[in-house]
N, C-alpha and C positions, 0 to 999 in steps of 0.2 A: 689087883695089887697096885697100889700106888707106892710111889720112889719120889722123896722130896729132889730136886733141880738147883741150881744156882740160879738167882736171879729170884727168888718165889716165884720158883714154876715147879709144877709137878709134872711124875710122867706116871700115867695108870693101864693098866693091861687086862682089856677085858677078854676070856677066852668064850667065843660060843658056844654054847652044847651041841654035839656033836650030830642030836637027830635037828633043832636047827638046822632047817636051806638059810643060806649066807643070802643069795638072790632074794626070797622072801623078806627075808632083812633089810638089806640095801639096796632092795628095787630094782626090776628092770636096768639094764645099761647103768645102774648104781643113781636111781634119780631119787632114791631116798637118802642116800649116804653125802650124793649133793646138795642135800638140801640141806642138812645138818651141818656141812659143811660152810655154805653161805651164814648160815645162824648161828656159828663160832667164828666168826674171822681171827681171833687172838688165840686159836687153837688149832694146833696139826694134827688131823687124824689119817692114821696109817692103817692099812687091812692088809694082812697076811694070812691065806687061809682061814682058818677060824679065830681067829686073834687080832682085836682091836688094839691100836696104842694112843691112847690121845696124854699131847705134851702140849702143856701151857698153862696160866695163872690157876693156881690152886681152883678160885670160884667158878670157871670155867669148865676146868678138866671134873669136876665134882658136877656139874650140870649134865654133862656130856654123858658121865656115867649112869647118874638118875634115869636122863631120857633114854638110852638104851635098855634099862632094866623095865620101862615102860614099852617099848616099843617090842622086846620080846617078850611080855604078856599080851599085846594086841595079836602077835604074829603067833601063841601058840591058845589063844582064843579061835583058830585059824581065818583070823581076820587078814587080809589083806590092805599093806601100809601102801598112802601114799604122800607124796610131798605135802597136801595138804592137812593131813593127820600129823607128821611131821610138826610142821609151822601151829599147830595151832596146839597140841602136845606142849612146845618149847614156852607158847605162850602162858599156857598152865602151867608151867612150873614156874615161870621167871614171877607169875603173879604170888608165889606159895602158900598158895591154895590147902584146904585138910584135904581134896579128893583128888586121886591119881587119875591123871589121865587117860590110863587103860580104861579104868574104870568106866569113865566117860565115852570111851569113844567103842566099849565092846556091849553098853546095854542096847538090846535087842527089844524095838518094840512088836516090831512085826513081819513078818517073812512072807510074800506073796510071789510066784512064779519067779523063785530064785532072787529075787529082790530081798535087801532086808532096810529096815527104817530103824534108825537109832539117831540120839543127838550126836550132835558132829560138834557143840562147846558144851564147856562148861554150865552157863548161865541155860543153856538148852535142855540139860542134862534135870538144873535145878525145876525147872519148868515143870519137866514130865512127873519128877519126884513130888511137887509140889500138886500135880492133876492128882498122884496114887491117894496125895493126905489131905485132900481139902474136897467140902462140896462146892466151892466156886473160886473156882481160878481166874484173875485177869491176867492175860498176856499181851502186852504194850511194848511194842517196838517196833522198829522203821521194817521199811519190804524186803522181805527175803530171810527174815531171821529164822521163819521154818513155825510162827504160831500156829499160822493155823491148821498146815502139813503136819504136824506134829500133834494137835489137839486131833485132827482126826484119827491118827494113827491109835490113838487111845482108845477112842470111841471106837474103833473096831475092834481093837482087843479085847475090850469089854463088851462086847455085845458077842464074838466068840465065847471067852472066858464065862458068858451067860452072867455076868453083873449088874446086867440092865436087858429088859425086854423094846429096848428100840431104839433106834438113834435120832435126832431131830437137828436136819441144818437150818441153818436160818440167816437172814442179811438184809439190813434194810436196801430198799429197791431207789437209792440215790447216790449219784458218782459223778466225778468228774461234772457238775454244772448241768448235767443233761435232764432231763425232766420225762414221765411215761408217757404224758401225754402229746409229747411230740415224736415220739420215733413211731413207726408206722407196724402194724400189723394189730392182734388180737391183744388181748391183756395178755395171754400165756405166753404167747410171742415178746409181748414187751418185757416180760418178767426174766425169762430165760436165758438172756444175755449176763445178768448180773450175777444170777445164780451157776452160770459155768463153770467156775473156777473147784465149784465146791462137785461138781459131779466130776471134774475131771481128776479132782483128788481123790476120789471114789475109785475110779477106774484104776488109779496106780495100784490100792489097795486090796480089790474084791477083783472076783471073775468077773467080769464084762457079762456073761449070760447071766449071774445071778443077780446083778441090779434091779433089772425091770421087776423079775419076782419078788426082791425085799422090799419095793417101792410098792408094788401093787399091795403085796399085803400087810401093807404101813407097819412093817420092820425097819426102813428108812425113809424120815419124810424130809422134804426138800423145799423151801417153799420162805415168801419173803417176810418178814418181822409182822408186817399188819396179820397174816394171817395168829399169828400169837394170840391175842387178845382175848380173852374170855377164859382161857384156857387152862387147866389144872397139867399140869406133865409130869406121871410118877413114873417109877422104874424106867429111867429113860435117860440117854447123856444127848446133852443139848448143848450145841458151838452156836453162839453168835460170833459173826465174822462180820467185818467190816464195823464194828462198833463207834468206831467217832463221829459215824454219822450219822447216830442218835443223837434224837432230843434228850433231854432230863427227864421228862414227862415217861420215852418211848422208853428208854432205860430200867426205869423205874418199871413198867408194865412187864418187861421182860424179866426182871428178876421175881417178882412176883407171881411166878409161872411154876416157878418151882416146886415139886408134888416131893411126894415121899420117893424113897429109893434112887434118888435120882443125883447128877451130877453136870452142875452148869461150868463150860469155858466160855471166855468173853474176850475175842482180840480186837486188835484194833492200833491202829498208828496214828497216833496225836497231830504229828504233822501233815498229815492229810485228809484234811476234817472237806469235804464237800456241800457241805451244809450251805442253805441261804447264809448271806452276810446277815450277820446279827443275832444268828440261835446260835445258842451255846454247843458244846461238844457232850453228851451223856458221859461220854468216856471220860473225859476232862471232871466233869462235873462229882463224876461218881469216886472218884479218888482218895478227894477232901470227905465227903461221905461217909464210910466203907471204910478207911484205913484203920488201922488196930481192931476191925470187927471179928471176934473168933469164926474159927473155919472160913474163911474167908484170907483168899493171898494172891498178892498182886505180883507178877513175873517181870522184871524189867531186862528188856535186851537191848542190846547195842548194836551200833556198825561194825562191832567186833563180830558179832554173831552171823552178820550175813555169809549164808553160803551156797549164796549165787558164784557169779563172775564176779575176782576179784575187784573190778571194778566198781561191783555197786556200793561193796562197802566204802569207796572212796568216796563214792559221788552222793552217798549219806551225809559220810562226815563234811564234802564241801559243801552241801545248804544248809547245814545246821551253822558252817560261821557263816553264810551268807545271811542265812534269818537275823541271827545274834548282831552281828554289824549292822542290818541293814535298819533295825528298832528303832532308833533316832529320825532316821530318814521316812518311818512311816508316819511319825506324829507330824513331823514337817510335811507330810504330802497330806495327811489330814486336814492340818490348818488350811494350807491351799486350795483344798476342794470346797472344803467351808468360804471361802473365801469368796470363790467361784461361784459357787451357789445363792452367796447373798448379790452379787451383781445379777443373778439371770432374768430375775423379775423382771428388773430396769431394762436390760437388754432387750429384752423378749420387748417391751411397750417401745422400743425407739422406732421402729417403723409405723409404730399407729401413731406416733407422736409428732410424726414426720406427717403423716398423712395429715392429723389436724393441724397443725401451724399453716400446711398448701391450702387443706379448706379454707380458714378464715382468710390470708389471703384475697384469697379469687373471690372470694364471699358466699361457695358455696356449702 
């Protein structure tokens, strides 16, 4: 019930239903009702028993209502709320979105030893949606937004659910500047480091004992982008990870792999291309490409989406203006090296230039 205010303010009364827990609602020591609380400043919200009041600006006290009637469909999903379901709820509504928040934050992709995986945004949400309705998904965005935790989440679903006979990870075997043939051990040794990330996403998802057996009997194979090549892959969901640091060439070979029954993700973060200076980015490349091609959909996430430590999303969004600002300053540091490089010649001969002026000299 809402009661207009003097001043254009309202005051509205929401009553909980009575099998509603109020704790389940407002969190521990009330750290969900705080949080809400911080996200309305120009609104008072008061709890009495099962009876909310919130008073303040009509558009306000009308938010406050929305997100509670979302937060008890999360809590009777028997989902458990917390401040950051909350904040990120508030922020699908303020963007007025067509999908409800519950919505969002109660699909279940998979449940392993009381674990459950689901998107935690919006645009995360639209991702998995978009893996159900396309054979190839690109998913682009900065670390942490959950592509590739979540592409495999799929991929195990479907290989339970029996939608596919195998799953195939794959990444090319280049990062951070380092090269295979300087770190030490066997090639499988060298390869293994790169490919960690994707076994340890495994581990979150499957029993720990039944890896070794779906690997032995290539129900899941693991293994880096060169091995691809030649290769037909049908009935099978295939994640390339690490994608921007393919070539166009390696790209291209990798889509190309694509067999009947089958269904390819392709992640990868733009901004951190490893690549020698000078090759292009596959993923970059493949954009222009690809775009408007049916059955074919490209996911874009943001630093909104990370959901790490609140921090990483910040320190996303500070080198993205770092980048953007710093553009000017890299064409100026070009010229300069250009610059640099036309004196070296010269440089490099001034000591033998030295030597022959002392030759003639001395007359030797």
């Amino acid at each position: 019930m809402t009661e207009a205010k003097s001043g254009a303010e309202a005051v509205h009364r929401i009553v909980v239903p009575a099998e509603v827990s109020m704790v389940a609602l407002l969190g521990a020591r009330d750290e969900v009702l705080r949080a809400v609380e911080r996200a309305f400043g120009r609104a008072d919200i008061h709890v009495r028993g099962n009876e909310i009041t919130v008073t303040g600006p009509f558009g306000e006290v009308a938010l406050v209502e929305r997100l509670i009637d979302e937060l008890l469909a999360v809590v009777a999903a028997g989902q458990a709320l917390t401040p950051d379901a909350v904040e990120r709820s508030i922020g699908m509504l303020r963007q007025q979105t067509s999908e409800r928040p519950a919505d969002v934050l109660t699909l279940n992709i998979l449940s392993n030893r009381g674990r459950t995986i689901r998107p935690k945004t919006l645009n995360q949400k639209r991702y998995v949606d978009a893996i159900d309705e396309h054979t190839v998904v690109f998913g682009i965005g900065p670390a942490g937004t959950g592509k590739t935790y979540l592409a495999m989440a799929k991929a195990v679903q479907a290989l339970q659910a029996k939608q596919v006979n195998r799953i195939i990870l794959t990444r090319p075997a280049v990062e951070a500047g380092e090269r295979l043939g300087f770190l030490p051990g066997s090639l499988t040794e060298k390869i293994d480091p790169y490919l960690r990330p994707l076994y340890d996403a495994l581990h979150d998802m499957l029993d720990p004992d039944s890896i070794p057996r779906l690997m032995a009997a290539g129900t899941i194979e693991v293994a880096p982008l060169a091995y691809m090549r030649g290769r037909t892959l049908n009935d099978a969901f295939i994640i390339l990870d690490e994608a921007q640091n393919t070539s166009p060439e390696q790209m291209k070979m990798f889509l190309t792999r694509l067999g009947f029954q089958s269904k390819i993700v392709i992640t990868g973060d733009v901004t951190q291309v490893d690549l020698p200076s000078g090759t292009l980015s596959g993923l970059r490349v493949v954009q222009d490409i690809l775009e408007g091609v049916d059955d074919i959909h490209f996911a874009r996430l943001t630093s909104t989406d990370v959901v790490r430590h609140r921090l990483v999303g910040e320190i996303v969004e500070a080198y993205g203006r770092w980048d953007n600002d710093r553009q000017p300053a890299v064409g100026q540091a070009v010229g300069t090296a250009d610059q640099r490089s036309a004196r070296q010649p010269q440089d490099r001969m001034a000591p033998q230039n030295r030597m022959e002026r002392r030759s003639h000299r001395t007359g030797r």
